[in-house]
N, C-alpha and C positions, 0 to 999 in steps of 0.2 A: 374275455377270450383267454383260453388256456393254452401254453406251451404242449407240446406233442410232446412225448417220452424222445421221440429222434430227430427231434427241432428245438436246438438250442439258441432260436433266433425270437424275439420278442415279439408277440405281439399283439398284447394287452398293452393296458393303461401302466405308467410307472408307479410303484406300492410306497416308494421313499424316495424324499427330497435327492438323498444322494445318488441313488438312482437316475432321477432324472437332471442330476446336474452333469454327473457321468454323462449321459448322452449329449447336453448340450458343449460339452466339451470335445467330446468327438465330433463333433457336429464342425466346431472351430479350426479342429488341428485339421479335418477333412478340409474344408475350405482354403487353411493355408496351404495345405500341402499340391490340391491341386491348381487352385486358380491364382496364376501370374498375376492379375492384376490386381487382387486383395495383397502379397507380398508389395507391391507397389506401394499399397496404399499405407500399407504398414512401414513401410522405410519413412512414406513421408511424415506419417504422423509422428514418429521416432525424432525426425528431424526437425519439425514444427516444435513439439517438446522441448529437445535440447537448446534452440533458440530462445522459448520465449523463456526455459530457466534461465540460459546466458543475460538475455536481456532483462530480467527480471520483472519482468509484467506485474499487472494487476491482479488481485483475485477478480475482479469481474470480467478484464482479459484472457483470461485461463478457463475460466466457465464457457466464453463463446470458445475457444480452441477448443475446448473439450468437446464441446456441441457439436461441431463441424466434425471436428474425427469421428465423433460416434455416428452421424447422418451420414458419414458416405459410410461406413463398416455398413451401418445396419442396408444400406439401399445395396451394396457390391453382397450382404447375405441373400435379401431378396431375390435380386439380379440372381446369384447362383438355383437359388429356388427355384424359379421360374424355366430357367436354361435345363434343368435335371426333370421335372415333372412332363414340359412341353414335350421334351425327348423321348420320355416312358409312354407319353400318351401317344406320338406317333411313331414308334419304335424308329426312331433315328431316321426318317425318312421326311422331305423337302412335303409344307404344309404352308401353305400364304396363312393362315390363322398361329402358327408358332411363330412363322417370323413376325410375326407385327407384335407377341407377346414378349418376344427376346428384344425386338427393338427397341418397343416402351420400357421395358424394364433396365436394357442398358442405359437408355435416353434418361431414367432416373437417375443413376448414377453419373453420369454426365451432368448435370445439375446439380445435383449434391457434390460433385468435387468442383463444381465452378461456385458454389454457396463457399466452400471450403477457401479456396482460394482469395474468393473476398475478403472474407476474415483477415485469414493473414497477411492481405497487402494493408488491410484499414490499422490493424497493432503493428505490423513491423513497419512500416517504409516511412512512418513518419519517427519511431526512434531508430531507425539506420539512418534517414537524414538529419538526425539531432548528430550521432557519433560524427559524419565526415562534414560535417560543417566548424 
């Protein structure tokens, strides 16, 4: 598919990597800028970070932290995915078939930050209880 002479909006395949790294970057800054709870999700992984630097973890500790942040990122993209497509398909109008698509896909998210949260209690809570002992 070819660009119109008076459509400067894409809508072919990308021709270059940078290109299509371009878009997946907007793609990100989009997500952070509108959806609260991705900003959420991102304080906390900020603060998971700083922790298990303070605490000085493992490298096979930092692989599962890194795992967990990146499963909920990737499920809260999803998540937005889902929320924006279901909307377009039913032009912003009440659809029993979109809510059960936004619930499931929240509901992933919700599990991926309860996966998350395991993590971090199984690495940190047993060296917070080595420091106050």
């Amino acid at each position: 598919m070819t660009m119109d002479s008076h459509d400067n909006h894409q809508t072919g395949k990308n021709h270059h990597l940078l290109q299509a790294m371009g878009h997946a970057l907007d793609g990100i800054k989009q997500v952070l800028k509108e959806e609260r709870n991705m900003r959420f999700h991102v304080a906390a992984a900020v603060l998971a970070c700083l922790v298990a630097a303070l605490l000085q973890i493992s490298a096979m500790e930092w692989l599962w932290i890194l795992l967990a942040i990146f499963v909920v990122f990737t499920a809260e993209f999803l998540n937005t995915v889902t929320e924006a497509v279901t909307d377009l398909l039913v032009d912003h109008h009440y659809d029993l078939n979109v809510k059960k698509a936004k619930d499931v896909a929240a509901g992933g998210v919700l599990i991926s930050a309860f996966f998350a949260v395991l993590v971090g209690l199984i690495i940190f809570v047993p060296r917070f209880l080595a420091i106050i002992r």
